[in-house]
Backbone bond lengths (Angstrom), bond angles and torsions (degrees), N, CA, C in turn:
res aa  C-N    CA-C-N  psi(-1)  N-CA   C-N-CA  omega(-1)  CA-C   N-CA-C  phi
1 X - - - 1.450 - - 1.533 110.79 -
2 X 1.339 120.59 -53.25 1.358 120.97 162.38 1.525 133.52 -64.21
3 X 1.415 95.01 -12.81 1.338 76.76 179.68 1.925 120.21 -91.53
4 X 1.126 95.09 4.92 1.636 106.91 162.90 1.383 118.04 -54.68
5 X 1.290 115.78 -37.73 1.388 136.06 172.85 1.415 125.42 -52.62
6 X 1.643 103.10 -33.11 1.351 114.42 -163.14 1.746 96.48 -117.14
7 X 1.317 108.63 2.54 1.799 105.12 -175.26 1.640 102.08 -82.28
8 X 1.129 94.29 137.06 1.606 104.80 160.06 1.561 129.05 -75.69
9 X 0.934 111.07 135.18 1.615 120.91 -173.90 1.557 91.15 -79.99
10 X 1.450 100.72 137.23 1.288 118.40 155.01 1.533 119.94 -128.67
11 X 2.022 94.63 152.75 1.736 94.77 -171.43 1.393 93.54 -125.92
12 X 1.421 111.55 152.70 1.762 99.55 175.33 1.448 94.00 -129.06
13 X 1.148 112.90 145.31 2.110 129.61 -173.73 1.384 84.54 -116.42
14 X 1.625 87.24 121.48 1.538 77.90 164.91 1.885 113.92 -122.15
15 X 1.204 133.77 -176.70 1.426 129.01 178.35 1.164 88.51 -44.76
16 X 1.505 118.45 141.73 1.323 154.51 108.66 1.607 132.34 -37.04
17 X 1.575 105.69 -16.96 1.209 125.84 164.98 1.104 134.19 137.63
18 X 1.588 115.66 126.76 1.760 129.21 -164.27 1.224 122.22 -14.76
19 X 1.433 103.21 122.16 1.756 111.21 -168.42 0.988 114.69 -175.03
20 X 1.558 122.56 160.41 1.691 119.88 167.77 2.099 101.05 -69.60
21 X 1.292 97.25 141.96 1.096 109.82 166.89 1.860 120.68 -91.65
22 X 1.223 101.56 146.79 1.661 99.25 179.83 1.376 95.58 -143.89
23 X 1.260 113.17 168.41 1.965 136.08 164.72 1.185 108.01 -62.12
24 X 1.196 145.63 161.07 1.209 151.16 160.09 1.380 126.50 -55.95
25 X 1.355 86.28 -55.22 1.749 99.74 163.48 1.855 121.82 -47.93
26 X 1.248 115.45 -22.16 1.455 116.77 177.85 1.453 102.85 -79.33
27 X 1.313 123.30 -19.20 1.934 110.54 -173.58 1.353 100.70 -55.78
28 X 1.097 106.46 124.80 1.732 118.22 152.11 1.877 115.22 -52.48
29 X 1.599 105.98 57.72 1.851 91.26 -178.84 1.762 81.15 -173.31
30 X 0.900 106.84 122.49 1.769 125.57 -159.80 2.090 97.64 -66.29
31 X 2.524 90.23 -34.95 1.481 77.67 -176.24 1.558 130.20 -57.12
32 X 1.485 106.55 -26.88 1.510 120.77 -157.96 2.122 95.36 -95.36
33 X 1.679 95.90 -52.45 1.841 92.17 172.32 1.243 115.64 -63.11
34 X 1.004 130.79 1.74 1.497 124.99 -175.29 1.831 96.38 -118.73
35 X 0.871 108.72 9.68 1.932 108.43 -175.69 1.666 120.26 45.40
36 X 1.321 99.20 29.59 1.450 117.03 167.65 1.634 92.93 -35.35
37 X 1.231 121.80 -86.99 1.386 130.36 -129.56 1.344 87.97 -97.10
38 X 1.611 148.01 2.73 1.231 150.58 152.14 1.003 115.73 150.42
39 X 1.562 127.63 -146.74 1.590 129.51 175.88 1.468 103.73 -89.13
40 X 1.279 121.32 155.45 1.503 131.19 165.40 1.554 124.91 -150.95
41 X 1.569 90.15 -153.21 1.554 101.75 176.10 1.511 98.11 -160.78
42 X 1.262 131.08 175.87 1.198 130.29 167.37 1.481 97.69 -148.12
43 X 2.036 105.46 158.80 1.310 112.96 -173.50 1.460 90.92 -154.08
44 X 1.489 105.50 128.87 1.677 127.91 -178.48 1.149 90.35 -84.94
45 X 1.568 126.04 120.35 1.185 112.80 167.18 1.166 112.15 -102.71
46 X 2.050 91.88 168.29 1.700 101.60 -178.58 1.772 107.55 -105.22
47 X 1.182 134.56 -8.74 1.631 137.95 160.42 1.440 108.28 -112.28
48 X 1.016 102.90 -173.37 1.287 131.49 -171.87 1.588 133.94 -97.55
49 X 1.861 103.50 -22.15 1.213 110.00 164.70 1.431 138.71 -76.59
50 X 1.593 139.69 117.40 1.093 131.10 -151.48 2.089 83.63 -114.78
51 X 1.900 98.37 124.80 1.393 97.55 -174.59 1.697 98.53 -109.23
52 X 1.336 109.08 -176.07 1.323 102.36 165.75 1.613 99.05 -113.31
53 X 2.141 93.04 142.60 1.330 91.56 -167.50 1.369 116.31 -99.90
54 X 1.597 122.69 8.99 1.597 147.33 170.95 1.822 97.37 -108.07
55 X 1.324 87.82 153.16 1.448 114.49 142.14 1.388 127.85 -82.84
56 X 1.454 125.38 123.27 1.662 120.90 -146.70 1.546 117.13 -168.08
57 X 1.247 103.16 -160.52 1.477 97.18 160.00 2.101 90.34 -138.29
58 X 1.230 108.05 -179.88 1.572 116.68 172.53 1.481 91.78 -100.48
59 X 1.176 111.19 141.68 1.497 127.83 163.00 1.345 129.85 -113.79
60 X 1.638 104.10 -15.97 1.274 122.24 -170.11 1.626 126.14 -136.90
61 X 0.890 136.24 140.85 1.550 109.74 170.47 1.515 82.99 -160.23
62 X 1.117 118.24 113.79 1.784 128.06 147.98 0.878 119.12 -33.32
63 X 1.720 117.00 126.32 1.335 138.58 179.32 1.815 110.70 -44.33
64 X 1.465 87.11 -22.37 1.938 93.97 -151.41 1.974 91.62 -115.60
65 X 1.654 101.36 28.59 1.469 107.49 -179.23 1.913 128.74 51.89
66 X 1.422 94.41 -20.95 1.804 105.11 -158.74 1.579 96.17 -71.41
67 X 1.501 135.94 2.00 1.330 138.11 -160.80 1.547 123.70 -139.94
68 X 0.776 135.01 146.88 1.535 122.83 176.98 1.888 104.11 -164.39
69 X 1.860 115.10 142.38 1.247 98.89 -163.78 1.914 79.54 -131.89
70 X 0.945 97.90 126.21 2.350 123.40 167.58 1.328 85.70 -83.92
71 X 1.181 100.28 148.69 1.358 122.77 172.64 1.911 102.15 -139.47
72 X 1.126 108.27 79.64 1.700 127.82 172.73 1.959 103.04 -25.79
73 X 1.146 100.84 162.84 1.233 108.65 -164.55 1.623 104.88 -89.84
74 X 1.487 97.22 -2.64 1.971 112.75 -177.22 1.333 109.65 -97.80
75 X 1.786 116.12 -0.51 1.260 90.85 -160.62 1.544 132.59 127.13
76 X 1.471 101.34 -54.78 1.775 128.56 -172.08 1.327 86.32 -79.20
77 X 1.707 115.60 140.24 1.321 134.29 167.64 1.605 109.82 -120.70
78 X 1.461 84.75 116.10 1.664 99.39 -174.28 1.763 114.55 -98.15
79 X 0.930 136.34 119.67 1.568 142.16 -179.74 1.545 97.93 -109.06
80 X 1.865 116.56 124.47 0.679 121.59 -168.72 1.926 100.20 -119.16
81 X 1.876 120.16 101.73 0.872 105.93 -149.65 1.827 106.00 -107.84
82 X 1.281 119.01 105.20 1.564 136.05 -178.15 1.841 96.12 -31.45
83 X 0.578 114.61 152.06 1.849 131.26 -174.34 1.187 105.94 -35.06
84 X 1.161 126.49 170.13 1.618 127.54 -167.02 1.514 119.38 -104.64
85 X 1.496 107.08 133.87 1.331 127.20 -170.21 1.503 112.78 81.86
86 X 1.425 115.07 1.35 1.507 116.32 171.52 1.612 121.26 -54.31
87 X 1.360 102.75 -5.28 1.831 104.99 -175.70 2.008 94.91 -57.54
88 X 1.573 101.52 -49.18 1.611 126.37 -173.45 1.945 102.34 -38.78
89 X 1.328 100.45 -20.05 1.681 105.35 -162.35 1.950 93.56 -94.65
90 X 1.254 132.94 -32.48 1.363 115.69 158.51 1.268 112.79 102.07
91 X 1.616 115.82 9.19 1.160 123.18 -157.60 1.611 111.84 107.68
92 X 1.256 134.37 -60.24 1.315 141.37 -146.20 1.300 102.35 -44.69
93 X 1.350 135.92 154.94 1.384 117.63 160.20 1.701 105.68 103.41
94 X 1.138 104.79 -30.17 1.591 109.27 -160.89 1.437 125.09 -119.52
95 X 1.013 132.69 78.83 1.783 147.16 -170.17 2.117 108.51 -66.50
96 X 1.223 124.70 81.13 1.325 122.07 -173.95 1.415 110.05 -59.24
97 X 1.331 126.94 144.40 1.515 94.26 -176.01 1.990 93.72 -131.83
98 X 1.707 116.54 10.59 1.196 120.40 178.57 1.403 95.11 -116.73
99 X 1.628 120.27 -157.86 1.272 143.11 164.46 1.205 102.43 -172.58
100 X 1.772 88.75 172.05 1.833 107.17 -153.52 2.082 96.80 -55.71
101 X 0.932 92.11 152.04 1.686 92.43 158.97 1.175 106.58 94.62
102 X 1.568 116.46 -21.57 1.600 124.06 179.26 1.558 114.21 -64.47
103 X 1.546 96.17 138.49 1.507 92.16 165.77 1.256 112.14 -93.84
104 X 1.442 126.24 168.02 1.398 133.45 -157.92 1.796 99.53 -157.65
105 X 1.482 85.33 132.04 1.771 99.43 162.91 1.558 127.16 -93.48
106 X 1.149 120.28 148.02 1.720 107.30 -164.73 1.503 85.74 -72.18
107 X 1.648 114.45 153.97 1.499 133.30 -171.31 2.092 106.28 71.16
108 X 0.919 110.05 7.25 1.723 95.41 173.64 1.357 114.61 -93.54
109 X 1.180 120.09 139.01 1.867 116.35 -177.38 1.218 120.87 -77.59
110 X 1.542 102.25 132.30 1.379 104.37 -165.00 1.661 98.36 -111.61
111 X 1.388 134.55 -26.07 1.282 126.67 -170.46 1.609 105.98 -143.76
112 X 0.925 121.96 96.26 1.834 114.11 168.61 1.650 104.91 -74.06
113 X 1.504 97.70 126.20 1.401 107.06 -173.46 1.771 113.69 -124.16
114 X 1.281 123.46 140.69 1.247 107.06 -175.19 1.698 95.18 -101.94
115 X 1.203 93.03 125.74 1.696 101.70 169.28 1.214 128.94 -82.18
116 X 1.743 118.46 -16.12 1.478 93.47 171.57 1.487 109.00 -88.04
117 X 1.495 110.27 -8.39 2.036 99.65 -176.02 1.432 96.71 -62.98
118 X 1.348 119.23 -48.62 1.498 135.11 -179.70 1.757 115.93 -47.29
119 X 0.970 102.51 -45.43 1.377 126.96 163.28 1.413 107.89 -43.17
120 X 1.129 121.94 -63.59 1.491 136.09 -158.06 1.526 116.56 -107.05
121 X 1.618 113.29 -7.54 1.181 118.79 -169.94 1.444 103.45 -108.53
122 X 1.751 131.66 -24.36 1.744 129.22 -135.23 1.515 89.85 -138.42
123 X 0.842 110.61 166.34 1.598 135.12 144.98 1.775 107.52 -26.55
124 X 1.099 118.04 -64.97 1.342 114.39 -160.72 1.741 95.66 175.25
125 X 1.212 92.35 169.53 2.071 94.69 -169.25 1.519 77.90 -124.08
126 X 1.409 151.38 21.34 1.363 112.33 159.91 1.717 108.49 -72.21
127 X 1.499 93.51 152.94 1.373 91.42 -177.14 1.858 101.02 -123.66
128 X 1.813 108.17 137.30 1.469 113.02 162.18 1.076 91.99 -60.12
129 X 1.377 91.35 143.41 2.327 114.13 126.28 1.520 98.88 -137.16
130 X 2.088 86.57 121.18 0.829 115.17 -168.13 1.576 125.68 -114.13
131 X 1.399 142.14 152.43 1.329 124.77 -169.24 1.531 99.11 -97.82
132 X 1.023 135.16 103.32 1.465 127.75 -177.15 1.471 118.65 -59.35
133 X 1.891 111.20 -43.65 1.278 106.49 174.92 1.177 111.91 -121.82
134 X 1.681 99.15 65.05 1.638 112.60 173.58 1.561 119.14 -74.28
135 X 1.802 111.24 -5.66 1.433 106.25 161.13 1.430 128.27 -115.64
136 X 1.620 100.12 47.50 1.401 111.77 -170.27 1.853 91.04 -100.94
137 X 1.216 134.60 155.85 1.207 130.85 151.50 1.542 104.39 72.54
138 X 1.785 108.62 -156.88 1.063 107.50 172.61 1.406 134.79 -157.83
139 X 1.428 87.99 73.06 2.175 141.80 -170.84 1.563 80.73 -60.35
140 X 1.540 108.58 139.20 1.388 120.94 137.41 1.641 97.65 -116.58
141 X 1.851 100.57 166.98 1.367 99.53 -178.75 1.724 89.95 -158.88
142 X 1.355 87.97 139.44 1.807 108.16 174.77 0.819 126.41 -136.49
143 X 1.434 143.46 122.43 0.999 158.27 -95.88 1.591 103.05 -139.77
144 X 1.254 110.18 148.20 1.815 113.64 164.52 0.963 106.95 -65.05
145 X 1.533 105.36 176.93 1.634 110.25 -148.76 1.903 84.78 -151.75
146 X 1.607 111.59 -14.66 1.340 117.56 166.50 1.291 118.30 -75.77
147 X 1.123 102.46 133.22 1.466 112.15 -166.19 1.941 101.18 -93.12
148 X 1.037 122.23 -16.25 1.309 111.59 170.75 1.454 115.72 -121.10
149 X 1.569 118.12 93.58 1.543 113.55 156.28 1.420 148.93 -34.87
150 X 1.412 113.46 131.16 1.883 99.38 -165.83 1.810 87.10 -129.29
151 X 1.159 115.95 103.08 1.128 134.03 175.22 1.646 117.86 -14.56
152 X 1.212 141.01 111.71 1.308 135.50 -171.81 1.735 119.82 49.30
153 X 1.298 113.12 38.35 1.806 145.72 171.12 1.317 103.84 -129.69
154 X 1.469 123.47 -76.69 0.947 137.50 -158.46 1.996 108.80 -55.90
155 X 1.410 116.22 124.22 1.236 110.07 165.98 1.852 119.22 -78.63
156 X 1.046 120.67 112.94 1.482 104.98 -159.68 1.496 114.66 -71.28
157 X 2.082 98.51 -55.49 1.301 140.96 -150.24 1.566 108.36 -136.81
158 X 1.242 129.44 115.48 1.431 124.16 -167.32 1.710 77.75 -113.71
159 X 1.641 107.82 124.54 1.662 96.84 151.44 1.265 111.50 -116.18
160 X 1.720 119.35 141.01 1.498 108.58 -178.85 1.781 92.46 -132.39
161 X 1.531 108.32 178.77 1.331 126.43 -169.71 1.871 109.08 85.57
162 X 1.379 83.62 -160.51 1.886 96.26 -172.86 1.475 103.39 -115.27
């Protein structure tokens, strides 16, 4: 009975959608390799669909579409950030298919994105997912170790504790 008390909550993030997986530290963008904006992971994707990889609500969605932030049902705020320097693209490229306030099931689409405009227009289409208030409390989080993501399969990001 007590020991419910003393269990740690766990959350699992999973891909957002099929891709090579990398460390955080490999993004080419000092904000995300340097854990500016929190802990993560990043995934090069190979389509175009961006899912949500929690059960949540949206809290966020960028004016300029390339961004979107879940807010997990634990708490953890996940920002899921479309390839880098895509803010510069203005929207283009990017079909929203939720809004703020929405609730969301892990695997439902949240952004249809075309990757080769993205491709040809940005920096690069890997995209963070990132923990924004990964220094709130006291979350550990570990990371896959698979190098190829399969969109709503793949465990990305395990966060556990309070």
């Amino acid at each position: 009975m007590l020991s419910n008390l003393f269990k740690k909550a766990k959350l699992e993030i999973y891909a957002p959608v099929d891709g090579e997986i990398l460390p955080i530290e490999e993004v080419p963008d000092p904000v995300f390799s340097q854990k500016m904006m929190g802990e993560g992971i990043a995934v090069l994707p190979s389509n175009g669909g961006i899912h949500s990889p929690v059960d949540g609500s949206v809290i966020q969605v960028a004016p300029t579409k390339h961004a979107i932030g879940i807010l997990a049902k634990d708490g953890t705020e996940i920002l899921i950030h479309i390839g880098l320097e895509t803010v510069a693209l203005k929207g283009e490229g990017f079909t929203v298919k939720v809004s703020e306030g929405d609730k969301v099931s892990m695997g439902q689409l949240l952004i249809d994105v075309d990757l080769d405009f993205i491709g040809k227009n940005a920096k690069s289409t890997i995209t963070p997912i990132v923990i924004t208030n990964s220094t709130e409390g006291n979350k550990q989080f570990t990371y896959t170790e698979e190098k190829k993501g399969i969109q709503g399969q793949t465990v990305m990001i395990t966060a556990s504790g309070k």
